[in-house]
N, C-alpha and C positions, 0 to 999 in steps of 0.2 A: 901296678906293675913296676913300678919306676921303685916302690920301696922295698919291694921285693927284689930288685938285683941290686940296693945297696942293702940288704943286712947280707945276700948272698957272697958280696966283695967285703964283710966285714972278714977278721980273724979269729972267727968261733968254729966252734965241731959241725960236721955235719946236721950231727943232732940237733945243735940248737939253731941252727938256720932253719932248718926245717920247722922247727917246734912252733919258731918265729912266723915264717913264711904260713904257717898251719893256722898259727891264731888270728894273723892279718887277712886271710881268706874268709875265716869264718866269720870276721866283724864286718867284711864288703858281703860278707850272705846277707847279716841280720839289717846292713844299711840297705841292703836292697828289698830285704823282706818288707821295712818299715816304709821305704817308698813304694811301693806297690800298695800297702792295704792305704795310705793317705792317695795315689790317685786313680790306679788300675781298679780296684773296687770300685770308687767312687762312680769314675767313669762308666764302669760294665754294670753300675747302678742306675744312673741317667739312663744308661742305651736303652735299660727292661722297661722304665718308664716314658720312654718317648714309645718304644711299641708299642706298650699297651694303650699310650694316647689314639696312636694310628688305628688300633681296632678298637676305638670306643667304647675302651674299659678304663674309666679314669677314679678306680678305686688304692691304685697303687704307687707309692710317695717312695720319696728320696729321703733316706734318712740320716739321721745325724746332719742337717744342713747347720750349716753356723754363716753368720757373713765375715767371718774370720782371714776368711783366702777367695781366691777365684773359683774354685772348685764350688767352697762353700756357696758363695750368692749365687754360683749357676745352678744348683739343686736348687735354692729358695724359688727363684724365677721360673724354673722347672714345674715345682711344685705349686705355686699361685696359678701357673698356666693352668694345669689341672683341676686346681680347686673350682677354675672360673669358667672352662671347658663342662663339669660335674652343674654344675647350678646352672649352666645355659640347656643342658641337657633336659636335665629336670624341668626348667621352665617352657623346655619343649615337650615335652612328654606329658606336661598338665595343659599344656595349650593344644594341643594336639588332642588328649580327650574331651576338652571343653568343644573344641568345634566340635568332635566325633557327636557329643550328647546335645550338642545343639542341632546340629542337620538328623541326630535321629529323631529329636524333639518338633521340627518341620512339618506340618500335616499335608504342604504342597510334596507331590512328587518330583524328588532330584534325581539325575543321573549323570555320569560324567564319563567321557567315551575319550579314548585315544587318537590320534592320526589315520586309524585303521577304522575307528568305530567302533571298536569295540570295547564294550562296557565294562569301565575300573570302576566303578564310585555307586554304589545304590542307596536309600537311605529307608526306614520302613516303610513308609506311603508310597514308594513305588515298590517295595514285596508285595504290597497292598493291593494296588491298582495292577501291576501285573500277575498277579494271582501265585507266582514262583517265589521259592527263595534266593538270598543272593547266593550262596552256594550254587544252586543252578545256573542263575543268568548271569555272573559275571565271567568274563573272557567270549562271551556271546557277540555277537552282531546287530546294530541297529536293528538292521531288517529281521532279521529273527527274534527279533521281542517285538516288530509291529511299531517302531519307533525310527524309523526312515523318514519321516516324514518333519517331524521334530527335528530335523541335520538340514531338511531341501527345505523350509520353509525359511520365510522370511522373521528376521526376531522380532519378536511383539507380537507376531499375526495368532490367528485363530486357527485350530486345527482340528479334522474328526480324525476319531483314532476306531481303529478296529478293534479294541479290546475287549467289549461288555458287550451285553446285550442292548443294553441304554445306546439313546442318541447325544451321547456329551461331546462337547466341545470344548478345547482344553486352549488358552494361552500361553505358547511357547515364547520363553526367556530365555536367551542365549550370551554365556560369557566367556573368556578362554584364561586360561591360566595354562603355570608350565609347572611337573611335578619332575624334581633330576634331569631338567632340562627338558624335558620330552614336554610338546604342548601340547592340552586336555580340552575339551569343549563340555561345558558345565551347563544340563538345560536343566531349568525348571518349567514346572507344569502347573497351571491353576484352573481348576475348573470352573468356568463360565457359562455353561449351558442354563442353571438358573437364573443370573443374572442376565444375559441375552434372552429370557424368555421371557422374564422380567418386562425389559424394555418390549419387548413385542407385544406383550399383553397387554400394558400401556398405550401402545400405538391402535393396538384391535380396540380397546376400551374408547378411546378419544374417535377412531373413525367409525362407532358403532352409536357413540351417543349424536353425533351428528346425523346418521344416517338413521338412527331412530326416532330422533326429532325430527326431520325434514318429513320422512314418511310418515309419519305419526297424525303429522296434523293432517295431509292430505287424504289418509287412507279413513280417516274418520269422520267427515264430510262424505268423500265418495261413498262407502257403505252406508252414512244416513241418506242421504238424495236417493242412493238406487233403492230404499226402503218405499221412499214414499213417492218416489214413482212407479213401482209396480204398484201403491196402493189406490192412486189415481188412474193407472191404466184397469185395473180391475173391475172401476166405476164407471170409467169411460165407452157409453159405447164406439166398436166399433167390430172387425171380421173378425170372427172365431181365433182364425190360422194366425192374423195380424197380432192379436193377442197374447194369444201361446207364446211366439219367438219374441214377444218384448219381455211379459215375465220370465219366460226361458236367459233370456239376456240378461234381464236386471238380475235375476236369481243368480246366477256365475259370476255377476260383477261385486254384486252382494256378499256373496260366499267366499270367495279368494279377497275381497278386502280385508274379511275378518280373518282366513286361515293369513295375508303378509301379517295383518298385525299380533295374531300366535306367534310366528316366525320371530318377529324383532324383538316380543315380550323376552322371547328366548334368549336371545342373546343380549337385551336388557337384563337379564338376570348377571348373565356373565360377566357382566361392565359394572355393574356395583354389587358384586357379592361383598358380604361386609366381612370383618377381622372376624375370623371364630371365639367364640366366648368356652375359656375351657373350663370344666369341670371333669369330676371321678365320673366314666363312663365304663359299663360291663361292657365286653367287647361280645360274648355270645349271643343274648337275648337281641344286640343289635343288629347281627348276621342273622340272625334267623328270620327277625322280621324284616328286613330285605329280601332276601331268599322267598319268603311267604308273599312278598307283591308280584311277583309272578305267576299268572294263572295261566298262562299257556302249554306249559310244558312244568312236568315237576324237578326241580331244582335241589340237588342231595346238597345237605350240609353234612361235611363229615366233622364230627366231634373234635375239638382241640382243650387247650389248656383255658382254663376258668382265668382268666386277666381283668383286672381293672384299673387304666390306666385316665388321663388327663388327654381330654379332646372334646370336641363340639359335639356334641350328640347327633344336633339337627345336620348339618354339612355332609358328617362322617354318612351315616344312613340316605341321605340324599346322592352318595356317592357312592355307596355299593348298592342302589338300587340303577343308579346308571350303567353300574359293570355288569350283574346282572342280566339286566335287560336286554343290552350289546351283547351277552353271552346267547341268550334266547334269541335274539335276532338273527345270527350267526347259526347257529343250530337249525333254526326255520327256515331256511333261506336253502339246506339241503332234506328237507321234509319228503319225502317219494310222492306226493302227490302237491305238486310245484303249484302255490299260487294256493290252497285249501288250507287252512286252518284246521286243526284237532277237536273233534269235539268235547274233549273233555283230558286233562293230564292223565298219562300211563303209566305205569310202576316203571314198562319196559324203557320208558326214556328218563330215567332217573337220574342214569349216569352221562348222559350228554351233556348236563351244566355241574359241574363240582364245584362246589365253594370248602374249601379247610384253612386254618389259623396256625400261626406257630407262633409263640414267643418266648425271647431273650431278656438277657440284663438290661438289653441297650434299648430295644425296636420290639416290636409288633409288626409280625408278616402274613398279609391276607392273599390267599392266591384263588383267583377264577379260571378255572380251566372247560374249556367247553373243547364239542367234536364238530365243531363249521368248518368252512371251507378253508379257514386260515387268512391271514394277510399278505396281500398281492404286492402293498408297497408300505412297507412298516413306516417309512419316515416320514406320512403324513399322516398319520392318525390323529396326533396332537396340533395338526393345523386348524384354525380356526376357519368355518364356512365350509371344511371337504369332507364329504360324505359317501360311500357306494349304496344307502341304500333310497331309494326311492322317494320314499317322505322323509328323508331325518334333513337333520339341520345344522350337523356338523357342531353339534355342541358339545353332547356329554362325557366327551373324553377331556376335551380341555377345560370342562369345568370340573370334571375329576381330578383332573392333575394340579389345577388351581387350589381344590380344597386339598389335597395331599399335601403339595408346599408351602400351605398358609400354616401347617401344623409343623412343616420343619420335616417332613416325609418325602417319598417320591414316589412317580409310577413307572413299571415298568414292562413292554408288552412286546410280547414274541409269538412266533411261531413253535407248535410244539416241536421236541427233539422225535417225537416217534410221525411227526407227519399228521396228527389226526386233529387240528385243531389248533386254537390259540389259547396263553395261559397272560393272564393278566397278575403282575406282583406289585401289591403295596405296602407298603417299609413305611410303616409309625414313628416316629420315637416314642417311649415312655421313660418317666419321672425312675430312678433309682427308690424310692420309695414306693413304690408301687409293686406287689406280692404277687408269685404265680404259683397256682397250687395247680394239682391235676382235677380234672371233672369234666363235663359236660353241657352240652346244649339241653 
């Protein structure tokens, strides 16, 4: 401005003041043009790039930095921000899938629930174990997946859960973390019902060898003595009547010594069953001849897939002629003429005991389905000593279930869905080398 009103107090023409005053304007455009692209750019350059920092787009840089000026080093400084922002990103986003494939890689069931309880975090062992996907159950409720129980209990403890038809028990691990500040409660699941049955049958085995020895020796003596005292009272004279009621006596005392020592044979058996020896076992011909020790009632095998898998032969058949059996037992037990035996098996009761097969990649699944009266109280059938029927001995279920888990199997035993009976399921494993074609019994 100031040179603009001396060349206007010079003594030139209008014209050339002006021409003057025209060219000094357009050189203050071009100096102002040139400061603007050195800092208004720059500057409205940094701004796009600190935004795009803020929304976590750190692909977009300051350019032309130099550390020539102030300008320049604050783009550089800019732009390292970025570069180091991009690589913590990344190292979040590869650690972030490593955990993802490590908790899906988990075989225990996780879940992890918010302040409200409901379920942020699944991993597949619990899609698994709760039979849903996570698309369903996440944004769900403790209590509405059956896992309230897992939140009220105490950490570390044991828990039954309502989920299967099986009696597991699962130990609950409890941790908390905060995700965005918000704190999470992270349980894990392990299931323990083999290993606590484990220990139980341990404890049953150690208090059955003592209580078989203590008896054992006693009961073998008394049954000798009551032998040869009725054989001297036989020789002895003395009253007819007198007579009778002592072999009468010695005969019952005789007789129940031998049926306790059946009884403890029994559950001697239980207390040292040995390690199964496996070999290639056909799974059909071995149903069928189980199926065929039954002469009471006719027992339908219905046809499945030709399988030959890796098991004990002797154990495996020892143990479907116990399911069997309990299937026939069950079935007799509502016979129309209560207390009477059949004289001979009926076509018409064919269908009261079904035994059929299914197999997979994984397993081998054998199911007994019978039409008895059902189970009154499912969570002790696998107790050792408890029985409903009359002469059993409470054995061959948990020496079934013994030989299932000695092979890495389970058992599992319900009432049917339609009401008419109980179904018995046993889960094998087999070798992945092992072939299944279709055929039959």
């Amino acid at each position: 401005m100031v040179s603009g009103v001396l060349v206007w107090m010079q003594p030139w023409s209008s014209e050339s003041r002006l021409a003057l005053i025209g060219v000094e304007v357009f050189a203050w455009w071009l100096l102002a043009m040139a400061l603007q692209e050195q800092t208004t750019r720059p500057l409205q350059t940094l701004s796009n790039v600190i935004a795009s920092l803020r929304e976590e787009d750190y692909s977009f840089r300051a350019r032309n930095a130099v550390a020539e000026d102030v300008l320049g080093e604050l783009s550089l400084e800019v732009n390292a921000l970025a570069d180091m922002l991009s690589g913590e990103k990344v190292r979040t986003i590869e650690a972030t899938a490593l955990l993802q494939r490590v908790v899906d890689e988990i075989d225990a069931p996780l879940f992890a629930f918010d302040p409200a309880h409901k379920l942020r975090l699944v991993n597949p062992a619990g899609e698994h174990l709760l039979r849903q996907s996570k698309t369903r159950m996440l944004g769900r409720s403790a209590a509405e997946l059956c896992l309230q129980p897992c939140l009220a209990a105490e950490n570390e403890s044991v828990v039954e859960l309502e989920l299967t038809e099986s009696q597991a028990r699962w130990l609950v691990r409890r941790s908390s973390f905060r995700q965005n500040g918000v704190p999470h409660t992270l349980v894990v699941l392990s299931d323990v019902s083999r290993a606590l049955r484990e220990e139980e049958r341990r404890a049953w085995q150690r208090l059955i060898r003592v209580l078989g020895h203590e008896l054992s020796n006693s009961l073998a003596p008394i049954k000798s003595i009551a032998g040869s005292l009725s054989s001297r009272v036989s020789a002895t004279p003395m009253d007819a009547a007198v007579r009778s009621d002592l072999q009468r006596g010695l005969e019952i005392i005789e007789a129940r010594s031998a049926s306790l020592h059946r009884f403890l044979d029994a559950y001697r058996r239980l207390a040292q069953m040995p390690a199964p020896v496996l070999r290639d076992v056909a799974l059909a011909p071995l149903v069928a001849r189980a199926a065929g020790m039954e002469t009471r009632i006719r027992v339908r095998v219905q046809p499945g897939p030709s399988v030959v898998f890796q098991a004990d032969p002797d154990q495996l058949e020892q143990m479907f002629i116990n399911l069997v059996r309990n299937a026939a037992d069950a079935v007799l037990e509502t016979w129309p003429a209560a207390g009477e035996m059949p004289e001979a098996p009926s076509m018409a009761d064919s269908e009261k005991v079904v035994v059929r097969w299914d197999a997979g990649d994984e397993d081998v699944t054998l199911m007994v389905d019978d039409e008895g009266p059902g189970l009154l109280n499912p969570a002790n059938v696998f107790t050792p000593f408890y029985t409903t029927k009359p002469n059993g001995s409470g054995v061959g279920l948990v020496l079934s279930r013994q030989i299932a888990e000695a092979h890495g199997g389970r058992i599992e035993i319900a009432n049917r869905a339609d009401g008419r009976g109980c179904s018995v399921k046993v889960v094998l494993p087999r070798l992945p080398s092992c072939a299944v074609t279709d055929g039959s019994v």
